[in-house]
Backbone as XML, in Angstrom:
<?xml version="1.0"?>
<chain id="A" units="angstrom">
  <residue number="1" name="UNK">
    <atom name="N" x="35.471" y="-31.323" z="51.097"/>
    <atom name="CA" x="34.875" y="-30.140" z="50.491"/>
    <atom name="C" x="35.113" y="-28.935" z="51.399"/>
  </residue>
  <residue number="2" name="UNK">
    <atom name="N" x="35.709" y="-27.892" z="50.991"/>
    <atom name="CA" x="35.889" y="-27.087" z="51.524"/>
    <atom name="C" x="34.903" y="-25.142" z="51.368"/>
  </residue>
  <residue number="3" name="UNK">
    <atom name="N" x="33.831" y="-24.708" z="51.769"/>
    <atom name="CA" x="33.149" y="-24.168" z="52.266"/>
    <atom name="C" x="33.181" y="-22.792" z="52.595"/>
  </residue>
  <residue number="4" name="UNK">
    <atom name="N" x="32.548" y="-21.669" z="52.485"/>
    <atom name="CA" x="32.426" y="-20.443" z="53.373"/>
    <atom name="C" x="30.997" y="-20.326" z="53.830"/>
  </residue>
  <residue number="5" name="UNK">
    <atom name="N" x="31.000" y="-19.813" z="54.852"/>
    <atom name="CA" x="29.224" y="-19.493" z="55.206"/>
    <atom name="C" x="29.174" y="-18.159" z="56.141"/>
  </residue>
  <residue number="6" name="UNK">
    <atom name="N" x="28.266" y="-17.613" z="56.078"/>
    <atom name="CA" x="28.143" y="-15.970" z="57.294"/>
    <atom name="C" x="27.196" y="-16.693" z="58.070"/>
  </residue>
  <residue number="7" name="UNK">
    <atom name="N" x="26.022" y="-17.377" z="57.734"/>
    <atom name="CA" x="25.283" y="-18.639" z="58.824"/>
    <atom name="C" x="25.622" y="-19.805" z="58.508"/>
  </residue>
  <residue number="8" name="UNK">
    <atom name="N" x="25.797" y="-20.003" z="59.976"/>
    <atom name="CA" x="26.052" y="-21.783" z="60.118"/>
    <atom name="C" x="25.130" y="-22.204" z="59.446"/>
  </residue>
  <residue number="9" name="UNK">
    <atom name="N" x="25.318" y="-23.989" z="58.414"/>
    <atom name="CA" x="24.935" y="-24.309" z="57.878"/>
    <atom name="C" x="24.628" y="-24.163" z="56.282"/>
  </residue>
  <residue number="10" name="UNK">
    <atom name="N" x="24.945" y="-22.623" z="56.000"/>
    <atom name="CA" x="24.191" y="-22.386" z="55.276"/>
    <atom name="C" x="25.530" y="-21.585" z="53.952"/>
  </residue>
  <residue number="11" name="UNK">
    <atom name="N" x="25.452" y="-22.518" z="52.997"/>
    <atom name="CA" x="27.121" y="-21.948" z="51.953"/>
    <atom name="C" x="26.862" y="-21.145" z="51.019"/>
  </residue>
  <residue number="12" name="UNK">
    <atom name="N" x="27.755" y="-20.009" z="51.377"/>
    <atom name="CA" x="28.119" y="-18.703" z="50.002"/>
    <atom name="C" x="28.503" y="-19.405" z="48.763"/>
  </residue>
  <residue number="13" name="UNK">
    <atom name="N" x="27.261" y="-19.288" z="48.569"/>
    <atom name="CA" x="27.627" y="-19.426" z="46.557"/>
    <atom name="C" x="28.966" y="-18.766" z="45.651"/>
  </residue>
  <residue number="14" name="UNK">
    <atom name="N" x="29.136" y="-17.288" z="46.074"/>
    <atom name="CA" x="29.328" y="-16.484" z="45.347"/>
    <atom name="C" x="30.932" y="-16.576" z="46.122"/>
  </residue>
  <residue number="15" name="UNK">
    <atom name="N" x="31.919" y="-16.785" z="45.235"/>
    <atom name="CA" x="33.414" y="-16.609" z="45.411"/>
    <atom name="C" x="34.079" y="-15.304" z="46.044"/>
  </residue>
  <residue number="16" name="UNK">
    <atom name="N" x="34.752" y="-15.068" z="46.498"/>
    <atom name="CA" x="35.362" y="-13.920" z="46.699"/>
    <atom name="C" x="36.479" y="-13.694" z="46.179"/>
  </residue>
  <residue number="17" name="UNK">
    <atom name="N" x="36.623" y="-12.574" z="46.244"/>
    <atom name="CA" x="38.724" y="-11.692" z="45.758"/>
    <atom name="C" x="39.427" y="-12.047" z="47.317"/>
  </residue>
  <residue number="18" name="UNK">
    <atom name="N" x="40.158" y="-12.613" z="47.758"/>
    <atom name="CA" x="41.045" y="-13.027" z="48.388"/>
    <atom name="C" x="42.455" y="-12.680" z="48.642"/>
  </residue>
  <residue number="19" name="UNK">
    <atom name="N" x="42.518" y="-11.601" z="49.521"/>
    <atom name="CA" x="44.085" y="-11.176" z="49.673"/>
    <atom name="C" x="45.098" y="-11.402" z="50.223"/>
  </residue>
  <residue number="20" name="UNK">
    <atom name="N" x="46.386" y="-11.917" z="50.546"/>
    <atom name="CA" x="46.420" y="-12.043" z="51.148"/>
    <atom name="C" x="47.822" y="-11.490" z="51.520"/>
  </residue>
  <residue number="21" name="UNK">
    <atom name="N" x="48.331" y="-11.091" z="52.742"/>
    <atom name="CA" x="49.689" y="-10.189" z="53.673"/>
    <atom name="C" x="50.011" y="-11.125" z="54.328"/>
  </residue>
  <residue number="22" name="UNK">
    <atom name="N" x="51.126" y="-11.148" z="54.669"/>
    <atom name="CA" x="52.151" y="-11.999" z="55.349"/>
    <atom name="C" x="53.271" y="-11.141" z="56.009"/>
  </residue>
  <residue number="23" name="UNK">
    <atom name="N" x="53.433" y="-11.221" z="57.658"/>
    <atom name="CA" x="54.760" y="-10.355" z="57.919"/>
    <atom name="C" x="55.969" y="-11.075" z="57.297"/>
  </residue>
  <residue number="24" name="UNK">
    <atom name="N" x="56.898" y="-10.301" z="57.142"/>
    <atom name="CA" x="58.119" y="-10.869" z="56.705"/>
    <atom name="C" x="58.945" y="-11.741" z="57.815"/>
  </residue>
  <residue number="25" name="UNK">
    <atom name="N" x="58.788" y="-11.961" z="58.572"/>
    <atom name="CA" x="59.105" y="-13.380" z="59.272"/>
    <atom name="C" x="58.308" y="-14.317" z="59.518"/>
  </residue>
  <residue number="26" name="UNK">
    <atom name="N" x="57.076" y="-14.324" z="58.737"/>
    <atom name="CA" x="56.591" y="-15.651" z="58.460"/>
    <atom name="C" x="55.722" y="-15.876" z="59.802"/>
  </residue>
  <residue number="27" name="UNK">
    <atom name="N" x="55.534" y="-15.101" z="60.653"/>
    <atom name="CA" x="54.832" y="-15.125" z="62.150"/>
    <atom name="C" x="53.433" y="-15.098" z="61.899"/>
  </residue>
  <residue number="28" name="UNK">
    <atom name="N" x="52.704" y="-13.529" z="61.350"/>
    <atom name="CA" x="51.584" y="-13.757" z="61.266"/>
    <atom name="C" x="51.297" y="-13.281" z="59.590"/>
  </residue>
  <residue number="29" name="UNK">
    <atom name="N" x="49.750" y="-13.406" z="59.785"/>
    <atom name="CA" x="48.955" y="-12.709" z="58.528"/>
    <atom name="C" x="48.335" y="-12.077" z="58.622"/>
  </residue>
  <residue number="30" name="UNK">
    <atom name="N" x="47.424" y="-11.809" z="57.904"/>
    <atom name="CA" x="46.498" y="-11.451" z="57.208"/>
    <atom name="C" x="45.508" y="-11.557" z="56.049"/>
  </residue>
  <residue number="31" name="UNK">
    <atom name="N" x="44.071" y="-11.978" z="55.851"/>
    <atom name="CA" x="43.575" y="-12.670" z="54.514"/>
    <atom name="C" x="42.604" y="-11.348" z="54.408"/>
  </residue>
  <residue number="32" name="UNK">
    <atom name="N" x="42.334" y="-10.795" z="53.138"/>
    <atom name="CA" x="40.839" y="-10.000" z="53.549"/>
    <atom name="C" x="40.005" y="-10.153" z="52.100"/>
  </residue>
  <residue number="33" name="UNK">
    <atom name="N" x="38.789" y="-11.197" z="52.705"/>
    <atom name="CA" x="37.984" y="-11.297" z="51.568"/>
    <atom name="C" x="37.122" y="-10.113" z="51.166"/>
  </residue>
  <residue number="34" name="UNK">
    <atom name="N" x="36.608" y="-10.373" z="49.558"/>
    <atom name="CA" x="35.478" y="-9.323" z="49.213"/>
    <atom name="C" x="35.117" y="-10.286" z="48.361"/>
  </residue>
  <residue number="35" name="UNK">
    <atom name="N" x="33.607" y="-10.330" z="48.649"/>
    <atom name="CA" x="32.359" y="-10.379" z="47.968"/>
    <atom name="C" x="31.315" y="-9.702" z="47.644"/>
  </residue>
  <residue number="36" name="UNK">
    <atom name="N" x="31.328" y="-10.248" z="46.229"/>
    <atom name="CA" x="30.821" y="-8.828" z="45.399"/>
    <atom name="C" x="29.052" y="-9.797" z="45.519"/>
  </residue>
  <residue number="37" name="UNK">
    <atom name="N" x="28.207" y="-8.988" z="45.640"/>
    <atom name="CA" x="26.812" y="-9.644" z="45.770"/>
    <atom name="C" x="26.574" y="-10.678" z="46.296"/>
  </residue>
  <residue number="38" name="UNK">
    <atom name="N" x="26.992" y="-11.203" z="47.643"/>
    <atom name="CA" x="27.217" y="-12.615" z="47.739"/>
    <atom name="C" x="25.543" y="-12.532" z="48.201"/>
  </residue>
  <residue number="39" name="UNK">
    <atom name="N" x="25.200" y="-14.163" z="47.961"/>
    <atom name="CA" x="23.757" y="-14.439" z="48.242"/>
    <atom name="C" x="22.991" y="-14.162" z="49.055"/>
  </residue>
  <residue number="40" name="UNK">
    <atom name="N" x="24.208" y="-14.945" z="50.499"/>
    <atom name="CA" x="23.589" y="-14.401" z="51.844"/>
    <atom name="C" x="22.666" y="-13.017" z="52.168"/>
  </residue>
  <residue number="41" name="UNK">
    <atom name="N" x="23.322" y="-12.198" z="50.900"/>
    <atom name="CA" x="22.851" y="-10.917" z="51.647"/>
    <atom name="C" x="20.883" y="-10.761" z="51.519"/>
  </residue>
  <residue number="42" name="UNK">
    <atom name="N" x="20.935" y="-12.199" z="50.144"/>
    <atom name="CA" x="19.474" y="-11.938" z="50.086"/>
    <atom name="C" x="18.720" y="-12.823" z="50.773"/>
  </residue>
  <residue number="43" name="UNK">
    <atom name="N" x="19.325" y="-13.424" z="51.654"/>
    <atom name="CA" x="19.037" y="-14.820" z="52.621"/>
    <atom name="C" x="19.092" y="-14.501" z="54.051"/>
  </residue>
  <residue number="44" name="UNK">
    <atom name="N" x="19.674" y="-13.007" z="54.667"/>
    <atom name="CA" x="19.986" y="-13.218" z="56.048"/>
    <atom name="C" x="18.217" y="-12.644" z="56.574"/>
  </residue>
  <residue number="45" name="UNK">
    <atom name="N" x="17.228" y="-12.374" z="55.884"/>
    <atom name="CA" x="16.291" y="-11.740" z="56.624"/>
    <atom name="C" x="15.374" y="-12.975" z="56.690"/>
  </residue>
  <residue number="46" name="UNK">
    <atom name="N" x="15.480" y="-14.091" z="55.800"/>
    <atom name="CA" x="14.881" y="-16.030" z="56.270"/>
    <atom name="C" x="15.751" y="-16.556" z="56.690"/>
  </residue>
  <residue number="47" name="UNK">
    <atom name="N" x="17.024" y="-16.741" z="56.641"/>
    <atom name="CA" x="17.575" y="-18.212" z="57.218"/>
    <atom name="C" x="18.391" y="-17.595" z="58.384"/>
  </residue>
  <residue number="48" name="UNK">
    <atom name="N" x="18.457" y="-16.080" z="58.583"/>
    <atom name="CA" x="18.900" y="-16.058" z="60.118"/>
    <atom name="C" x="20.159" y="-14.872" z="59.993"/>
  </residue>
  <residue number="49" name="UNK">
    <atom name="N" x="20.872" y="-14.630" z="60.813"/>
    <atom name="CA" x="21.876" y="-13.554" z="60.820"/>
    <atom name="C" x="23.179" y="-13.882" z="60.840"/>
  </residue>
  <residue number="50" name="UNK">
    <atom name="N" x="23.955" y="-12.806" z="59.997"/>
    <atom name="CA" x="25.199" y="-13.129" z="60.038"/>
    <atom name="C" x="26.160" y="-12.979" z="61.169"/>
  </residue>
  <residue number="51" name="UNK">
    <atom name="N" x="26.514" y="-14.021" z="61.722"/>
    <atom name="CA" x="27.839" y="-13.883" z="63.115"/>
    <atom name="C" x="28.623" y="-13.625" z="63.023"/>
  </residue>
  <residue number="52" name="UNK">
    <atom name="N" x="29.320" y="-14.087" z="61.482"/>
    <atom name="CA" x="30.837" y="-14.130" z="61.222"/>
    <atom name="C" x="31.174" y="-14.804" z="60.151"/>
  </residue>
  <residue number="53" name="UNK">
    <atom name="N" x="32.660" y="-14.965" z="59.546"/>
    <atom name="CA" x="32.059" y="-15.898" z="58.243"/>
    <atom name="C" x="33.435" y="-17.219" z="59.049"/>
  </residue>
  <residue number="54" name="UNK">
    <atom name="N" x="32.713" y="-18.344" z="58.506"/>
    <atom name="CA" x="33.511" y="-19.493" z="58.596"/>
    <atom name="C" x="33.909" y="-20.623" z="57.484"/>
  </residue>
  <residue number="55" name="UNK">
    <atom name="N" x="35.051" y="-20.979" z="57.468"/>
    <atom name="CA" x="35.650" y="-21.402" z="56.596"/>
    <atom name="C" x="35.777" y="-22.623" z="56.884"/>
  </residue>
  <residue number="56" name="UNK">
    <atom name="N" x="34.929" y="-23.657" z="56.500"/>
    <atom name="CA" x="34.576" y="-25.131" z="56.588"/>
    <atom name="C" x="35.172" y="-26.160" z="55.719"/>
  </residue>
  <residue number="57" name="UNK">
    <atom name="N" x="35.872" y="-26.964" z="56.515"/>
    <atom name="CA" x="36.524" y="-28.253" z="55.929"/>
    <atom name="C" x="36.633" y="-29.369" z="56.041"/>
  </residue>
  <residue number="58" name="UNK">
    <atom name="N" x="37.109" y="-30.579" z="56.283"/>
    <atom name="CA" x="37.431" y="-31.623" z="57.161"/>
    <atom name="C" x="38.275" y="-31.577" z="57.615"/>
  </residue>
  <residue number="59" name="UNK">
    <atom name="N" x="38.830" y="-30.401" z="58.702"/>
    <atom name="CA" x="39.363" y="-30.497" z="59.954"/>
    <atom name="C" x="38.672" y="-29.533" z="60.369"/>
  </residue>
  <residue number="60" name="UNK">
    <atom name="N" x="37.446" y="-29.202" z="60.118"/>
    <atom name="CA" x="36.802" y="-28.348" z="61.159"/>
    <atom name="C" x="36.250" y="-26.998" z="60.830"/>
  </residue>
  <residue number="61" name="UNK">
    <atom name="N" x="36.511" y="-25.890" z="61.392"/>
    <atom name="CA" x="36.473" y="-24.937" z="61.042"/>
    <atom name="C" x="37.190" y="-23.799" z="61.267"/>
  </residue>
  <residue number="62" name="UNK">
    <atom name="N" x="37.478" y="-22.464" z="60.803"/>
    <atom name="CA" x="38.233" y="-21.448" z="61.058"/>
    <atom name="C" x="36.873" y="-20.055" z="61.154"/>
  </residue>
  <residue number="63" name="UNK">
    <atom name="N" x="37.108" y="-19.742" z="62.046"/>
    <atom name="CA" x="35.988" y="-18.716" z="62.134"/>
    <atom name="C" x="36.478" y="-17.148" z="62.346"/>
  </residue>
  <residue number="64" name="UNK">
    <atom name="N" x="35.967" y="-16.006" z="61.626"/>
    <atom name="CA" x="36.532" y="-14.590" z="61.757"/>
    <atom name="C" x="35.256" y="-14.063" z="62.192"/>
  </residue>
  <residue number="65" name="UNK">
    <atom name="N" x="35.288" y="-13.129" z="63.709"/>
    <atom name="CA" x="33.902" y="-12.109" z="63.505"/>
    <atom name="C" x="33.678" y="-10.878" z="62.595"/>
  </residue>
  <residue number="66" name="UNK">
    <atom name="N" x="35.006" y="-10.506" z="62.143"/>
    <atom name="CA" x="35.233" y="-9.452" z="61.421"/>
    <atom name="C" x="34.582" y="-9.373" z="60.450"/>
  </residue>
  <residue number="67" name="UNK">
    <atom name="N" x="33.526" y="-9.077" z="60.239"/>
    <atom name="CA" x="33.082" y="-8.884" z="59.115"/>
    <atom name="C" x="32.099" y="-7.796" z="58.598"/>
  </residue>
  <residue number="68" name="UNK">
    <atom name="N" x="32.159" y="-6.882" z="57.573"/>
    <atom name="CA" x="31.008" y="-5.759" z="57.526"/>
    <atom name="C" x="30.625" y="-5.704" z="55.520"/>
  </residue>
  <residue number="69" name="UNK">
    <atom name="N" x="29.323" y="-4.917" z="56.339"/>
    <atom name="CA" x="29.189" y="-5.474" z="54.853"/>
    <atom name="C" x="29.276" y="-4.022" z="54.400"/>
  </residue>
  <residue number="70" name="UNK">
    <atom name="N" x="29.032" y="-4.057" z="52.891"/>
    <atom name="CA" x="29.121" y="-2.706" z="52.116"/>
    <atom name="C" x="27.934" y="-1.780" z="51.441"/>
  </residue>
  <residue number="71" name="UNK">
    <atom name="N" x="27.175" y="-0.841" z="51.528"/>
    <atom name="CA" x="26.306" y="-0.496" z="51.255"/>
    <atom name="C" x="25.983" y="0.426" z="50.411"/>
  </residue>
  <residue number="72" name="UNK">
    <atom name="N" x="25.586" y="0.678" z="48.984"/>
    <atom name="CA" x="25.366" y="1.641" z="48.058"/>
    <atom name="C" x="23.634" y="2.007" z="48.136"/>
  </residue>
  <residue number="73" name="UNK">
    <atom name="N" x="23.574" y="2.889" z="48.368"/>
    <atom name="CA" x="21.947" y="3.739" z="48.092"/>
    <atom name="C" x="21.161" y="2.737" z="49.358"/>
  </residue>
  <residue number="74" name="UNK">
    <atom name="N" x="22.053" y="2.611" z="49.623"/>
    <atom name="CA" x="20.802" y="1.737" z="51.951"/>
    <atom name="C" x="20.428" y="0.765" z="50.869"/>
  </residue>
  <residue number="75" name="UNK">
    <atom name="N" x="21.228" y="-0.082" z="50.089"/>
    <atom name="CA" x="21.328" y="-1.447" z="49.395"/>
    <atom name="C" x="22.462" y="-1.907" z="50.119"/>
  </residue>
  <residue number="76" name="UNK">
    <atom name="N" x="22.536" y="-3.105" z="50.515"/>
    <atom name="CA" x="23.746" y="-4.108" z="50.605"/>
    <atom name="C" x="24.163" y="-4.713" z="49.384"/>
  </residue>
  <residue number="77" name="UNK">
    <atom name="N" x="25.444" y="-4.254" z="49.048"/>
    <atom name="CA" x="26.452" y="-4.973" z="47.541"/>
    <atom name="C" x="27.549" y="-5.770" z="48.092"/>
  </residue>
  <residue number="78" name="UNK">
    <atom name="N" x="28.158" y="-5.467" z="49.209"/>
    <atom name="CA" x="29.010" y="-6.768" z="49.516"/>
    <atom name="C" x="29.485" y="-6.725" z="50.681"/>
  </residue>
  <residue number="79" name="UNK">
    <atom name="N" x="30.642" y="-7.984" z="50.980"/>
    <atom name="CA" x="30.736" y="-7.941" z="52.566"/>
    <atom name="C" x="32.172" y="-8.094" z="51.923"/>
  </residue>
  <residue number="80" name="UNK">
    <atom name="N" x="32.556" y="-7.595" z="53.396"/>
    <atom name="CA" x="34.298" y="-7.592" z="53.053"/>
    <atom name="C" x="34.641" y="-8.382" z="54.851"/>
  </residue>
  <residue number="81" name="UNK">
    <atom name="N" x="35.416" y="-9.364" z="54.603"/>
    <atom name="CA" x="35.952" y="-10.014" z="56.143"/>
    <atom name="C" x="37.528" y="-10.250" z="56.425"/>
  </residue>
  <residue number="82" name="UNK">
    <atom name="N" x="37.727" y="-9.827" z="57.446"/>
    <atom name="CA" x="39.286" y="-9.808" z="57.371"/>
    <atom name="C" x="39.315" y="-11.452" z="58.392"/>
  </residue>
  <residue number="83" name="UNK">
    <atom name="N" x="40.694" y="-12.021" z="58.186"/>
    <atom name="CA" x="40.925" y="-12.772" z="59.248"/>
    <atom name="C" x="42.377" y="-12.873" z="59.309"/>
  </residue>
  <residue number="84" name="UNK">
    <atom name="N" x="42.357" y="-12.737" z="60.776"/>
    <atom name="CA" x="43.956" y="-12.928" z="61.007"/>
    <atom name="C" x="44.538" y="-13.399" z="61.635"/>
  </residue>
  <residue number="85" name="UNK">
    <atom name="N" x="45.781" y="-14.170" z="60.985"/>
    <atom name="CA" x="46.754" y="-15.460" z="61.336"/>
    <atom name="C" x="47.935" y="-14.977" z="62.338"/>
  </residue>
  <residue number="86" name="UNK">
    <atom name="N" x="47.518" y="-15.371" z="64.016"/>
    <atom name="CA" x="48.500" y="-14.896" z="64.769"/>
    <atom name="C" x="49.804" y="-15.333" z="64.645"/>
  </residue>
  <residue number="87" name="UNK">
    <atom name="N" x="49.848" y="-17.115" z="63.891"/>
    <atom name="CA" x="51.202" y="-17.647" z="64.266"/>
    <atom name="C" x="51.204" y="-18.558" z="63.003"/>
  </residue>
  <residue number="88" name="UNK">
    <atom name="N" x="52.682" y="-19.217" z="62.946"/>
    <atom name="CA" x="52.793" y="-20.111" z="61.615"/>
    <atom name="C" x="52.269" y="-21.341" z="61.508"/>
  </residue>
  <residue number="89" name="UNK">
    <atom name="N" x="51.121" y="-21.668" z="62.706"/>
    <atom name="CA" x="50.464" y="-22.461" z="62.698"/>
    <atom name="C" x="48.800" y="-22.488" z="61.941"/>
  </residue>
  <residue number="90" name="UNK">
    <atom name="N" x="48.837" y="-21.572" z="62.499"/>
    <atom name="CA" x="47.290" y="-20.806" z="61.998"/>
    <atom name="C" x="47.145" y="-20.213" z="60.372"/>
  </residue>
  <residue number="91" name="UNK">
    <atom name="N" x="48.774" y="-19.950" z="59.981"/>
    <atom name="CA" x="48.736" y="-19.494" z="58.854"/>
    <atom name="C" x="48.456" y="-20.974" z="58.066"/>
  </residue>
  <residue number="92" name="UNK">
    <atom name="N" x="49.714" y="-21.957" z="58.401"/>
    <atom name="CA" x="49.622" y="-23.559" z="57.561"/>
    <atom name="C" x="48.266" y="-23.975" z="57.204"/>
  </residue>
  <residue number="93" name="UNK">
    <atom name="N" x="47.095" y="-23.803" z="58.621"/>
    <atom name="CA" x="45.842" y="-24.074" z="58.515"/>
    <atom name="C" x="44.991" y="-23.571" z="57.355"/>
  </residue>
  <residue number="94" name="UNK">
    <atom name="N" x="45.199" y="-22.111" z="57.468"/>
    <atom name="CA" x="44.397" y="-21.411" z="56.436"/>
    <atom name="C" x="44.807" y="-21.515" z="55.170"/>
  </residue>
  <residue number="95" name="UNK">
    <atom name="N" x="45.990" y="-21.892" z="54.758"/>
    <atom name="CA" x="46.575" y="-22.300" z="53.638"/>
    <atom name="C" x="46.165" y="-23.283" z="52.976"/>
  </residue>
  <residue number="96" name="UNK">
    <atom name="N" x="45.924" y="-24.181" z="54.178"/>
    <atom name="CA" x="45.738" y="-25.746" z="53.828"/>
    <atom name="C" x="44.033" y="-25.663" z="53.302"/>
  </residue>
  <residue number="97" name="UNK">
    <atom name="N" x="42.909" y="-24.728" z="54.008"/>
    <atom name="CA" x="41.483" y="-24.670" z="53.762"/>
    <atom name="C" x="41.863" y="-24.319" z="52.640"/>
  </residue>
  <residue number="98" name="UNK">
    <atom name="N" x="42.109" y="-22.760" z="52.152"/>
    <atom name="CA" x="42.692" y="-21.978" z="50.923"/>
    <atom name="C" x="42.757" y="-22.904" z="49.493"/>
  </residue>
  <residue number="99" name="UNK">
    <atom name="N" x="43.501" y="-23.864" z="49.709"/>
    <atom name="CA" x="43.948" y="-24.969" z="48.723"/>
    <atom name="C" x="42.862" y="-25.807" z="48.145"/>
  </residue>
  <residue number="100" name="UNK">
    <atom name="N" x="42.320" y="-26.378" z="49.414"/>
    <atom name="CA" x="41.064" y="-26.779" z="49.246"/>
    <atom name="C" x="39.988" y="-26.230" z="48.496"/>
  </residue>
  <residue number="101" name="UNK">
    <atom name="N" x="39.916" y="-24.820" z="49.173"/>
    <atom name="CA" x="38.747" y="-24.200" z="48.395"/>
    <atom name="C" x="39.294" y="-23.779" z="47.132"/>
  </residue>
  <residue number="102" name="UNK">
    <atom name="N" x="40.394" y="-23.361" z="46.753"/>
    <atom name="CA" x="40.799" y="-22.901" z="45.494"/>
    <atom name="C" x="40.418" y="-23.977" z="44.528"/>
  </residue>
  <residue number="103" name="UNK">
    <atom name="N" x="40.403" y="-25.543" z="45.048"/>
    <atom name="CA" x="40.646" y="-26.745" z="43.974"/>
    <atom name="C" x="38.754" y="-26.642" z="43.410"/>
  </residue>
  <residue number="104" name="UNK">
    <atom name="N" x="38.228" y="-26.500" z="44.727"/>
    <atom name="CA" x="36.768" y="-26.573" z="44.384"/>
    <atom name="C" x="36.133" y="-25.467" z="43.338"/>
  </residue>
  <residue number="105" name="UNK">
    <atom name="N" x="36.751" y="-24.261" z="43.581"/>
    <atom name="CA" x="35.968" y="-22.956" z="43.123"/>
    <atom name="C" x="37.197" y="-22.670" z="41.816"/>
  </residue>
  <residue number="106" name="UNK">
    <atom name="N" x="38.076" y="-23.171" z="41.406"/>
    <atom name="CA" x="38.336" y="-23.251" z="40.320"/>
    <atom name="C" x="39.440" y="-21.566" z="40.129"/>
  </residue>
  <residue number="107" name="UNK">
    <atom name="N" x="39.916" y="-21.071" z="41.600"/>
    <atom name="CA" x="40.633" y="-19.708" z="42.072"/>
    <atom name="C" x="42.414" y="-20.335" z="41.490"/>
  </residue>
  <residue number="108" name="UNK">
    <atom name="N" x="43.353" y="-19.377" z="41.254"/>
    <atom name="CA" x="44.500" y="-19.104" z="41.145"/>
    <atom name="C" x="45.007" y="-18.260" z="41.790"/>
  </residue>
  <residue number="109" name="UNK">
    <atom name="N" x="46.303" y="-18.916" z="42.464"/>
    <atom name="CA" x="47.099" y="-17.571" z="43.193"/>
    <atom name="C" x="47.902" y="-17.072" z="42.453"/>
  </residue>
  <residue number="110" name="UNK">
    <atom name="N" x="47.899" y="-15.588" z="42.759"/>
    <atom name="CA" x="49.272" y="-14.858" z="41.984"/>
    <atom name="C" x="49.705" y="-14.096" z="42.946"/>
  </residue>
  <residue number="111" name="UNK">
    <atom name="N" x="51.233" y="-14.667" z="43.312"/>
    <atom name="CA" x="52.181" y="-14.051" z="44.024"/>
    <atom name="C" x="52.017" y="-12.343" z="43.434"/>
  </residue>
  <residue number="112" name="UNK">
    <atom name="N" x="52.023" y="-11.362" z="43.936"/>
    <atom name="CA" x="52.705" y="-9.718" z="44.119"/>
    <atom name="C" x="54.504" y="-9.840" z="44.292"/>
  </residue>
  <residue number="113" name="UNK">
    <atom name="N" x="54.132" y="-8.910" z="43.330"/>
    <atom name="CA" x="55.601" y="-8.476" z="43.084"/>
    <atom name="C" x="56.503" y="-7.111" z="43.164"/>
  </residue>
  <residue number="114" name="UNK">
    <atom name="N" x="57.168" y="-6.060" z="43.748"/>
    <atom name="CA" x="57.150" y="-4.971" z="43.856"/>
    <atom name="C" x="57.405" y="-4.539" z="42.339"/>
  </residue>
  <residue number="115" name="UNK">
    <atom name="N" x="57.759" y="-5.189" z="41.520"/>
    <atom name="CA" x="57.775" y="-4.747" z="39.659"/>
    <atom name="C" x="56.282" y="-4.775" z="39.261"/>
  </residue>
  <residue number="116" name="UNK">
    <atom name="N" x="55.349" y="-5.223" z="39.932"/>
    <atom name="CA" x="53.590" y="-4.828" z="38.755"/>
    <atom name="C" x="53.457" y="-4.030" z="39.492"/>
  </residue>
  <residue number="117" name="UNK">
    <atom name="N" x="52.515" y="-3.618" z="38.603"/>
    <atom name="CA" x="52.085" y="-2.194" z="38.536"/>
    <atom name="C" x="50.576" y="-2.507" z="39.058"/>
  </residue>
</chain>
């Protein structure tokens, strides 16, 4: 089963938009999630504070601190987290969680193309 959480222990319900950049030699990345209302935000003032978000699997975990959230009228509406893949190792990894979580949460990738609009 593959997982996101902003506290340990504790799993984002709510899916995100998922982007993702790749340099053109395949070296590093880039992923940058957005979540639109995710739960946590109504959970971090009982079950504790957000560190970072981590991406939980059975091989472990992948962890980003990057993360901020988004705020309309001094309301929190979403968090946006970047994480980034220094090498083609780290990318395989996140690919491999990615897959995982896509099978669970029911997500599709669609390649970009410089023809859409």
């Amino acid at each position: 089963m593959a997982v996101i959480q902003f506290i340990q222990g504790l799993n984002e319900e709510v899916v995100p938009d998922v982007k993702l950049t790749r340099s053109r030699d395949g070296s590093t990345g880039t992923a940058t999630f957005r979540f639109s209302n995710p739960k946590v935000l109504e959970q971090t003032s009982v079950q504790g504070v957000i560190t970072g978000m981590y991406l939980v699997d059975e091989e472990g975990q992948i962890v980003t601190r990057d993360v901020n959230a988004r705020f309309v009228n001094g309301k929190p509406q979403g968090i946006e987290a970047v994480h980034i893949m220094q090498d083609k190792d780290a990318w395989d990894r996140f690919m491999r969680f990615m897959e995982r979580y896509s099978e669970n949460n029911g997500l599709t990738f669609t390649k970009f193309s410089k023809n859409q609009n």
